[in-house]
Structure formats: C-alpha cells, structure tokens
N, C-alpha and C positions, 0 to 999 in steps of 0.2 A: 534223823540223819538223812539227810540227802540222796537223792539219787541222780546218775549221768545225767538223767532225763533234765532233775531238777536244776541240776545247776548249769545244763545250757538252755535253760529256758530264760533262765534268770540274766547268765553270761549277756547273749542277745537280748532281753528285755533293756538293760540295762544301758547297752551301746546303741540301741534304738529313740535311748530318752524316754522311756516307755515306763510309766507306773504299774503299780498293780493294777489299779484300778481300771487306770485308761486300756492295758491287754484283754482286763476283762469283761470291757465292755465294747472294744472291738472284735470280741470271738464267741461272745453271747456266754462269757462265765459269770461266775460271781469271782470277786475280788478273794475271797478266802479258799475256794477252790483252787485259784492263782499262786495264793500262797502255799496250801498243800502240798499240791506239785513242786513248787521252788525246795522246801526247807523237811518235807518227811517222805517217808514212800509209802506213799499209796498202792494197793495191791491191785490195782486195774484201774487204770486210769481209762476216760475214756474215749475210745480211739475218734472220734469226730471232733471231742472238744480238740482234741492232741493235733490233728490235723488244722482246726481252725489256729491255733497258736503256731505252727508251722508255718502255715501262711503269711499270714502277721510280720512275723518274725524275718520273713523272707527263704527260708530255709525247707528241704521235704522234711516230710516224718519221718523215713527212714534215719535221717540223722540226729534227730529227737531220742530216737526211739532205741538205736545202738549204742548200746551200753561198754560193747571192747572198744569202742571208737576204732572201728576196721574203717568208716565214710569221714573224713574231714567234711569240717567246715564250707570250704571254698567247693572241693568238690558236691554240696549239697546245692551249693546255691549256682553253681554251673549247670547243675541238674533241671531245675526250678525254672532256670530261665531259657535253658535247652526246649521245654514242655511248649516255657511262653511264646517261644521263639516258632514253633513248628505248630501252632496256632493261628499266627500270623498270616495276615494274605503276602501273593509270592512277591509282590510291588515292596513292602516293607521289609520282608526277607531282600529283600534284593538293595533297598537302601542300608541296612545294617553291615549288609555284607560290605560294600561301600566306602561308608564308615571304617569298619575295622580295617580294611585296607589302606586307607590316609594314615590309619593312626599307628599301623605299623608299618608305614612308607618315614615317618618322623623318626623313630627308634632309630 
C-alpha cells in the first residue's frame, strides 16, 4: 500500500516526464528503491535519498515527508525557490524583483 510520501513522489515524478529509472539515477538510487518508495511503505526511508528526490522533483522534503498534507504543493516549491532566491547575488535579486513587477504591471 502506498504511502503520502509515495504517491507524491510518483504524482511529481510523473508530471516531470521523469522514469523510475532516470529519478534514480538522478538522485544516486536504484531504480527499485524508486519503486518501493512509490507503491509500499517502507519503514525508514532514508532521509538523504528523500532529500535528493526532493530536489529533483523541485519540491522540499518537508512536503514529501508530510503525511496530513498541512504543506501544499505550490507552497513547497515557493519555499524551494524562496532558498534559491536568497542565494542569489543582490544584482539578480534585483533583476528578478524587476521581472516580477513587469509581469504584474501586464495583469
């Protein structure tokens, strides 16, 4: 039986174009570890593979990993890109910022 975990692994693997194989050899799994995760529950998964598919995936762990789904989706990957964002030197913060204001100057 499935678990939360597994089935938005799969959910996002799937709207990514993303095989099993190809996640699992972008995140250093095996292909059937891949699957475990997707289709049983594993009793400890573990937590660096889970982070590497996270990544991948575009999304944190946290939202992997929340099972009441208290974290959407969109809110994970706002999150994610919030990280990417405050990374950034303050020249490409500053074009971004930019950006979004054209594009809701058009709205």
């Amino acid at each position: 039986m499935p678990t939360a975990l597994g089935e938005k692994i799969q959910k996002l693997r799937k709207e990514k174009g993303l095989t099993l194989e190809k996640l699992a050899d972008l995140t250093g799994s095996s292909k059937s570890y891949i699957w475990e995760l997707e289709n049983k529950n594993p009793p400890r998964p573990s937590a660096e593979k889970v982070a590497r598919i996270a990544h991948q995936l575009g999304v944190e762990i946290e939202y992997l990993i929340d099972e009441e789904e208290k974290i959407t989706e969109a809110d994970s990957i706002d999150a994610k890109f919030y990280r990417e964002y405050r990374r950034m030197t303050p020249e490409t913060r500053k074009k971004i910022r930019a950006m979004a204001k054209l594009i809701g100057d058009e709205e």
